[in-house]
C-alpha positions as CSV (number, residue, x, y, z in Angstrom):
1,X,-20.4,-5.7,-10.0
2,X,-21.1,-3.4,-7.3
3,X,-22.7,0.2,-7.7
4,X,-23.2,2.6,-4.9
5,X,-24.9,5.8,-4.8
6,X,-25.0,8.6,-2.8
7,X,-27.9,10.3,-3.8
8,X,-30.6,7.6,-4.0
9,X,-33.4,9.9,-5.5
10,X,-31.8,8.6,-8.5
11,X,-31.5,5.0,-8.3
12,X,-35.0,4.2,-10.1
13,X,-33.5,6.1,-12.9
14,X,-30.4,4.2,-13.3
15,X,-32.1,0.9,-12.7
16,X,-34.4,1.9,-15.8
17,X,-31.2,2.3,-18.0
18,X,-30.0,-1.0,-16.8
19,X,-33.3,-2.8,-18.3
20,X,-32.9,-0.7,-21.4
21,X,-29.7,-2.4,-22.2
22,X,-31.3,-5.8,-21.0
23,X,-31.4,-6.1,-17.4
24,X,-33.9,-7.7,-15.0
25,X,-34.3,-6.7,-11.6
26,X,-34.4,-10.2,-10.1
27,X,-34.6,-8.5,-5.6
28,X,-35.2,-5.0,-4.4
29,X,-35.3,-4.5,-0.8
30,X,-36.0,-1.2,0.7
31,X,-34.8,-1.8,3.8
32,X,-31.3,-2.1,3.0
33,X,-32.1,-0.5,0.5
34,X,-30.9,-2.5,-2.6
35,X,-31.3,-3.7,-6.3
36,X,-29.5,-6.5,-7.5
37,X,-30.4,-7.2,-11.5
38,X,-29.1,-9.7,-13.9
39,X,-28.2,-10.0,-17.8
40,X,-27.9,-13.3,-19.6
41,X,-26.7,-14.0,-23.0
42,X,-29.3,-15.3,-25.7
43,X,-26.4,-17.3,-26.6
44,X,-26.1,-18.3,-23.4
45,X,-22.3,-17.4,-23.7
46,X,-22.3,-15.4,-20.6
47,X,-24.1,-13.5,-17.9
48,X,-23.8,-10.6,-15.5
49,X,-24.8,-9.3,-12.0
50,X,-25.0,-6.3,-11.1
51,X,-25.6,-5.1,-7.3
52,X,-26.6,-1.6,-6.2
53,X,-26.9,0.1,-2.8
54,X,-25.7,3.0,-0.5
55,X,-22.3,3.9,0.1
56,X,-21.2,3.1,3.9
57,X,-24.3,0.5,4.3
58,X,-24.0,-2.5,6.6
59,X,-24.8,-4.4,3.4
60,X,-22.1,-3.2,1.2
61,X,-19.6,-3.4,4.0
62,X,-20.1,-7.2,4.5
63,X,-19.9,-7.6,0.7
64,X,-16.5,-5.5,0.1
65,X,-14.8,-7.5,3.2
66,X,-16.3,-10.7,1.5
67,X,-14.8,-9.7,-1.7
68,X,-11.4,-9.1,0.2
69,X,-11.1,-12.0,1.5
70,X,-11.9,-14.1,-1.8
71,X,-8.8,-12.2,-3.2
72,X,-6.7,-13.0,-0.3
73,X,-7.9,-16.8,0.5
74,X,-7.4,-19.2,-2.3
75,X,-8.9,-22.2,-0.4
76,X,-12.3,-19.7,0.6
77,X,-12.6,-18.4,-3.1
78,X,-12.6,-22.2,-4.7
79,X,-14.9,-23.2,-1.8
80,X,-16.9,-20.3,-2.8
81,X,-16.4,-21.1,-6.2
82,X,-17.1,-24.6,-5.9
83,X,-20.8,-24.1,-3.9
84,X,-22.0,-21.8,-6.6
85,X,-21.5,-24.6,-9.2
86,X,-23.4,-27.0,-7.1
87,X,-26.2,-24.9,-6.2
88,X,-26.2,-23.9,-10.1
89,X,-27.1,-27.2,-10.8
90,X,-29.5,-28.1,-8.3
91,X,-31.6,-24.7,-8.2
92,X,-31.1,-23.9,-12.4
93,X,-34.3,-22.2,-12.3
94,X,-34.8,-21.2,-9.0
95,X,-32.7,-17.6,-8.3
96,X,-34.1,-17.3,-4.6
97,X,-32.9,-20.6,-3.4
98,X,-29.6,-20.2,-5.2
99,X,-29.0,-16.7,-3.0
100,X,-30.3,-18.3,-0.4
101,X,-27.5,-21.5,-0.6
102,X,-24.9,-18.1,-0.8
103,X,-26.4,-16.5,1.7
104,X,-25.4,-18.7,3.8
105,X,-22.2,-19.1,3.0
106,X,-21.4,-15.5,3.0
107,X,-22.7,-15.1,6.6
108,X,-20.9,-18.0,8.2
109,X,-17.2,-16.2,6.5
110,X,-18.9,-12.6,7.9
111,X,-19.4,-14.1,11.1
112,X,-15.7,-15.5,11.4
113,X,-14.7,-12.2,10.4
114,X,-16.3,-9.9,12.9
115,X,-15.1,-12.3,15.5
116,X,-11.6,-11.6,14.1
117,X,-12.1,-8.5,14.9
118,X,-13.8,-7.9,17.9
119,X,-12.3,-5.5,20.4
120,X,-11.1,-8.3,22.9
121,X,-8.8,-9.4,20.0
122,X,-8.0,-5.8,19.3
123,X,-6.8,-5.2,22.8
124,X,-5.3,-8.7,22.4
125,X,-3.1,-7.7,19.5
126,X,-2.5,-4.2,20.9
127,X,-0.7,-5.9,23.9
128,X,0.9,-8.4,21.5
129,X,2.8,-5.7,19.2
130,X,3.3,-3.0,22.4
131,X,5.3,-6.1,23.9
132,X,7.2,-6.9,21.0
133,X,7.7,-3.4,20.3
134,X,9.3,-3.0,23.8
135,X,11.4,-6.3,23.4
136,X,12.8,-4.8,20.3
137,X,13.8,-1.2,22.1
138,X,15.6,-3.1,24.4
139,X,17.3,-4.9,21.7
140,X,18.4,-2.2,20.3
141,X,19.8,-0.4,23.2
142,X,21.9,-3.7,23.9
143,X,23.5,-4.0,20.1
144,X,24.2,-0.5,20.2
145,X,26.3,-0.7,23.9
146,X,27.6,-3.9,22.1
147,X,28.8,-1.2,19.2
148,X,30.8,1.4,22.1
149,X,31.9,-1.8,23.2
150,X,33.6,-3.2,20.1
151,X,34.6,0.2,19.9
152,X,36.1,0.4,23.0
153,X,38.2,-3.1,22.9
154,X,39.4,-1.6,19.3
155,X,41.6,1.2,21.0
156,X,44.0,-1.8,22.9
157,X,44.9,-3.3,19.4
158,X,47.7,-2.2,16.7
159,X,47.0,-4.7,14.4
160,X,45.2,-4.2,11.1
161,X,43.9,-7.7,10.7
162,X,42.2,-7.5,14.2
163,X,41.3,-3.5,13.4
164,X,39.4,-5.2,10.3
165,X,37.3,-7.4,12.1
166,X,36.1,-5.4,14.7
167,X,35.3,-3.1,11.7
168,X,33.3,-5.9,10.7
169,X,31.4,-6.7,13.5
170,X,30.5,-3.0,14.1
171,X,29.4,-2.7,10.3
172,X,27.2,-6.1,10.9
173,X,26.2,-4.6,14.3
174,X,25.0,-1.4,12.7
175,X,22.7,-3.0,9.8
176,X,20.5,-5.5,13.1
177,X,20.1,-2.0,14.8
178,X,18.5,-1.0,12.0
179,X,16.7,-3.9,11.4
180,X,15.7,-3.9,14.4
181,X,14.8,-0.1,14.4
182,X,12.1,-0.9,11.5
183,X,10.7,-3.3,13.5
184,X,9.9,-1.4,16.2
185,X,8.2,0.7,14.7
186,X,6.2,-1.5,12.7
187,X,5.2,-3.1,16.0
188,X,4.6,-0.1,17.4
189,X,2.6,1.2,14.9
190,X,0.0,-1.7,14.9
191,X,-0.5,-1.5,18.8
192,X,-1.4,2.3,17.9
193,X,-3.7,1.7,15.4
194,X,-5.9,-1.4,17.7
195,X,-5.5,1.3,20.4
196,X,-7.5,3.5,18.3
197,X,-9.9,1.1,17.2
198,X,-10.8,0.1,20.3
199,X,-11.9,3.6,21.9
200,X,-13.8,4.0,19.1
201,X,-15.6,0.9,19.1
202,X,-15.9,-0.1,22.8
203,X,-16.2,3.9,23.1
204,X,-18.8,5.2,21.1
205,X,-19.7,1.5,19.6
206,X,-18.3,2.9,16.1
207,X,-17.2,0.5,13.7
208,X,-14.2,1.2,11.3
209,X,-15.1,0.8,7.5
210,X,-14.2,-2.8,5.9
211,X,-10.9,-1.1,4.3
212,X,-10.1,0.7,7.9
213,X,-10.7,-3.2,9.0
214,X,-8.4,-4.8,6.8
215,X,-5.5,-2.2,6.9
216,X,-5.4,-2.5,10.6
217,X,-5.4,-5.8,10.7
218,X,-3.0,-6.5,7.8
219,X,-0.9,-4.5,10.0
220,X,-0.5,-7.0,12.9
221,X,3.3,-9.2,12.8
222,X,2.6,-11.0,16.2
223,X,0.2,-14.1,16.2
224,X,-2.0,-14.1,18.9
225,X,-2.9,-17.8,20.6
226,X,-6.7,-18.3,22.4
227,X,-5.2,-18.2,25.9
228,X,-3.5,-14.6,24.7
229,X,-7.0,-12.9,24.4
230,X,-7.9,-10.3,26.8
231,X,-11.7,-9.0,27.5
232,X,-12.6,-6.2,27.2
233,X,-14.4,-6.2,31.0
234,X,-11.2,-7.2,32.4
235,X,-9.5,-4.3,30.5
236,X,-11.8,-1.4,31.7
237,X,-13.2,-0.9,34.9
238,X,-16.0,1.5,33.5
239,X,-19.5,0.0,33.0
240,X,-21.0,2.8,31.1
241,X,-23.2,2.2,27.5
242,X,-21.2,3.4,24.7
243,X,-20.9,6.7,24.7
244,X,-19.3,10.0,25.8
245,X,-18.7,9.2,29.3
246,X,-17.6,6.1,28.6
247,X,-15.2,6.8,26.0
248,X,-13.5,9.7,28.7
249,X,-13.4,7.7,31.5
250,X,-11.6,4.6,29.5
251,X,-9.1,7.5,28.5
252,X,-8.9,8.4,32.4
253,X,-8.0,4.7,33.1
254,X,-5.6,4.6,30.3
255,X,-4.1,7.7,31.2
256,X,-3.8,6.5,35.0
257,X,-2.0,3.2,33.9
258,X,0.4,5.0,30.8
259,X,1.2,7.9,33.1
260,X,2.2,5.6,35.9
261,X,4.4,3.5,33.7
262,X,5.9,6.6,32.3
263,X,7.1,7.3,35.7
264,X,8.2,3.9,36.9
265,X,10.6,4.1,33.4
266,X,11.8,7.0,34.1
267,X,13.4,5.7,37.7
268,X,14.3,2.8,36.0
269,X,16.6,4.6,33.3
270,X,17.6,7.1,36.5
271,X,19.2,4.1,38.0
272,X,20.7,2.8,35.1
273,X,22.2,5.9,33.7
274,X,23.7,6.4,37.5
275,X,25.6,3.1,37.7
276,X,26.4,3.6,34.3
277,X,28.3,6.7,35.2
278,X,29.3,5.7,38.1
279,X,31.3,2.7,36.6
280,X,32.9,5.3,34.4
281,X,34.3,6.8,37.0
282,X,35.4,3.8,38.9
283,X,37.1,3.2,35.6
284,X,38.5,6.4,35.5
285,X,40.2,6.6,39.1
286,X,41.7,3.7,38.5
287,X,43.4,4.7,35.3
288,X,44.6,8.4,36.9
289,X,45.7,6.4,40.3
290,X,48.2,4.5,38.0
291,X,49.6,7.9,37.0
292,X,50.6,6.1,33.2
293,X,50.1,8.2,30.0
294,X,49.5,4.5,28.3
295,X,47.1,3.8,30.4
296,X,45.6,7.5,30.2
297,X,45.5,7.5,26.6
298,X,43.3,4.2,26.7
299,X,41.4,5.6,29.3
300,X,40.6,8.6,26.9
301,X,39.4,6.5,23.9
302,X,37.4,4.1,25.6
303,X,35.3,7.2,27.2
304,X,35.4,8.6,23.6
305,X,33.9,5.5,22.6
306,X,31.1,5.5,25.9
307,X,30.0,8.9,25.0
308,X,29.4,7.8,21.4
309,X,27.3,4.9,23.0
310,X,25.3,7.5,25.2
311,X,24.9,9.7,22.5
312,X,23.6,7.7,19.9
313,X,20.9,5.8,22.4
314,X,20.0,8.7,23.5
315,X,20.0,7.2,26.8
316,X,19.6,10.6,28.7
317,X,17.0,12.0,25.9
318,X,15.1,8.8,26.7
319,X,15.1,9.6,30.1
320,X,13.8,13.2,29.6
321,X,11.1,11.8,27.2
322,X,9.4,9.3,30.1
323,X,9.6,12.8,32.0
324,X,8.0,14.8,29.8
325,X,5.7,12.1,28.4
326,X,4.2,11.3,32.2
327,X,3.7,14.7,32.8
328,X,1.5,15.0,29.3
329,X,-0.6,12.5,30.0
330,X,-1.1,13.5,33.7
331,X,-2.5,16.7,32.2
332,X,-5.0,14.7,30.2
333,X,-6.3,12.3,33.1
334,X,-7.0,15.7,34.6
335,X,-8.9,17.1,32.0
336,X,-10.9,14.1,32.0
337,X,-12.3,15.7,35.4
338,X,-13.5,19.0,33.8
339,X,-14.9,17.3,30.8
340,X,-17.4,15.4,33.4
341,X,-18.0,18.6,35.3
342,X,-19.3,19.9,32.0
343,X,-21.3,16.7,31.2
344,X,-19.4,15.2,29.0
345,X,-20.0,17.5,25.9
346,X,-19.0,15.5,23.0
347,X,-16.6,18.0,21.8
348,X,-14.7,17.9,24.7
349,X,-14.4,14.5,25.1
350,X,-13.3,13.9,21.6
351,X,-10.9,16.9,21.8
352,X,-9.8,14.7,24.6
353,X,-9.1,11.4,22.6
354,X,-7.1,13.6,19.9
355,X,-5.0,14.6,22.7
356,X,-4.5,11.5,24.4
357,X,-3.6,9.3,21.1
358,X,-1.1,12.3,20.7
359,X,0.3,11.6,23.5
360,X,0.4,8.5,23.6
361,X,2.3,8.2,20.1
362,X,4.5,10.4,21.3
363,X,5.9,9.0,24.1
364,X,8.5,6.2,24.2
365,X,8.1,2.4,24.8
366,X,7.7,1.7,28.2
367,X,10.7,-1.1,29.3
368,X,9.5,-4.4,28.6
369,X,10.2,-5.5,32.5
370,X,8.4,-2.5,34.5
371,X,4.6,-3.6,33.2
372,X,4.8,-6.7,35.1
373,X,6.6,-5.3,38.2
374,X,4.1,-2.6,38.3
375,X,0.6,-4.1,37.6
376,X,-0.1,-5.3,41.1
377,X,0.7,-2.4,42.8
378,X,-0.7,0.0,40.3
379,X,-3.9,-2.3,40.0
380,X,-4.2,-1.5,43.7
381,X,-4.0,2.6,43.5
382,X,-6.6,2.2,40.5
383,X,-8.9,0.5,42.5
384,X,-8.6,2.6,45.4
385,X,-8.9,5.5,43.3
386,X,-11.8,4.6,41.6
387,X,-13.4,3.8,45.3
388,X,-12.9,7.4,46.3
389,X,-14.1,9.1,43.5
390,X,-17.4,6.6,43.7
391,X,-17.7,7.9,47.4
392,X,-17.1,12.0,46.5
393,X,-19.8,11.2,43.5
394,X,-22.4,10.2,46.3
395,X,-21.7,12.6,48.8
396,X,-21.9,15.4,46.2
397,X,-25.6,14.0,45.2
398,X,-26.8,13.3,48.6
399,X,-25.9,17.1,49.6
């Protein structure tokens, strides 16, 4: 069992209940601080171990993500399970060997553990679910066009039995959009979350609690392979100790990339949307030049049946949201120059990270395509940019 207390003052009052009803304080260490105190049977029919310490301690931590991962890993809880019989047997009599023997165990499972989730493997699987995430959008786009389409072909046939099945095929259509729809935001979801894990930690070199740990990482779907992980110096530019500045200027590099990417998807749908509309009215002439009311009638449905497409993509509202969302987030990569003009207060700057996750949430999944058309070129401008601002930084202190 595990007790922890907030107030403390009254641990020595507690342990001295605990050896009322028959237990024996068998460590304290003050430096944890801790108490751990056993109870066995006269009978010898059973015994008990109790543990107690502050709430929020490194100590406790380590021994609420072991306990999680003895419920969730069969083969590490009969391993466990397994090494204290052993050591039960060989050290009967001897309690400080036999915590040493766990001890060790315990550590090498801890170590695994913080490993697993380091921030290079955070800002692996950020990238890993951001990707899927934007696979998925695209996915979705496609099965609905594939819906106007069906919808389109439909208004060229009289016959029910043919009626039925692209009825069908729409119906079948409709349930993977939303399949897929869930899984985008599940994907989506866990790249927000190790985005917000990682400022924190590489930020301000704040860890999560064990069960902020295990949430966030329960919540990854995409399996990330050694040659996947990114580090964290390749990631940022800025080699500032954790702290405020360097927590505002990884937002500023964020900010530069998201903003950029924002912009380049914008274009992207601009063009799309254009030959889109375009083809309608290629489409259209053609029908008009014929001068047949058949042919007019069709002509009529199958745009009925394009709007409904462009309506319920929202193509256009996608559009205005790259808009609106690059020019959000170019407002908070300038902010990040006022917040180091005031030094970085630390209300500011978190005021700032608020802001920017915000923002960032808000805005729509970049298309999957335009990070990898982009990078070298916008790898370039960051570079040059940060060369600049490195110059102005020395002129203004050599004046």
């Amino acid at each position: 069992m595990l007790i922890s207390i907030s107030n403390w003052s009254v641990v020595d009052s507690l342990v001295n209940e605990l050896k009322v009803v028959g237990y024996h304080v068998n460590e304290k260490c003050d430096d944890v601080p801790r108490f751990f105190l056993t109870k066995y049977a006269s009978d010898g029919s059973g015994s008990y171990h109790i543990h107690i310490c502050k709430p929020h301690s490194r100590w406790a931590r380590d021994m609420l993500v072991f306990r999680n991962e003895l419920a969730s890993d069969e083969t590490l809880a009969k391993a466990y399970a397994d090494l204290k019989k052993q050591l039960a047997k060989i050290y009967h009599d001897d309690v400080e060997a036999y915590g040493v023997g766990k001890k060790d165990f315990i550590d090498g499972r801890l170590r695994e553990i913080d490993e697993e989730f380091s921030v290079n493997r955070l800002l692996s699987h950020q990238r890993a679910e951001s990707n899927r995430a934007e696979k998925l959008q695209i996915l979705m786009m496609v099965t609905q066009l594939l819906i106007a389409v069906i919808a389109a072909i439909s208004v060229f046939s009289n016959d029910n039995k043919y009626q039925f099945v692209y009825a069908i095929i729409g119906f079948v259509l409709m349930l993977l959009w939303f399949y897929l729809s869930q899984g985008q935001l599940s994907h989506r979801s866990a790249g927000d979350q190790a985005r917000r894990a990682v400022l924190l930690m590489s930020g301000l070199e704040m860890e999560p609690s064990a069960g902020q740990q295990l949430r966030i990482s329960d919540g990854f779907r995409v399996a990330i392979s050694p040659e996947m992980i990114r580090r964290e110096e390749d990631h940022f530019a800025t080699r500032e100790a954790p702290g405020n500045k360097r927590l505002a200027e990884m937002i500023e590099e964020s900010s530069y990339w998201t903003r950029d990417l924002q912009n380049t998807s914008s274009k992207a749908m601009t063009v799309l949307l254009f030959l889109f509309v375009a083809t309608v009215f290629t489409a259209s002439g053609a029908a008009v030049a014929s001068l047949e009311s058949d042919n007019l009638i069709s002509l009529s449905r199958v745009m009925i049946a394009i709007m409904v497409f462009v309506i319920s993509s929202d193509a256009l509202g996608l559009l205005l949201s790259y808009r609106s969302s690059a020019s959000t987030i170019d407002e908070i990569f300038k902010r990040v120059e006022a917040a180091a003009a005031r030094g970085y207060r630390k209300s500011d700057v978190l005021l700032l990270m608020s802001d920017y996750n915000a923002a960032i949430e808000r805005a729509p999944t970049t298309l999957p395509w335009v990070y990898r058309l982009s990078h070298t070129g916008l790898n370039r401008r960051w570079q040059a940019y940060i060369e600049a601002k490195l110059v102005g930084e020395l002129g203004e202190k050599s004046m």
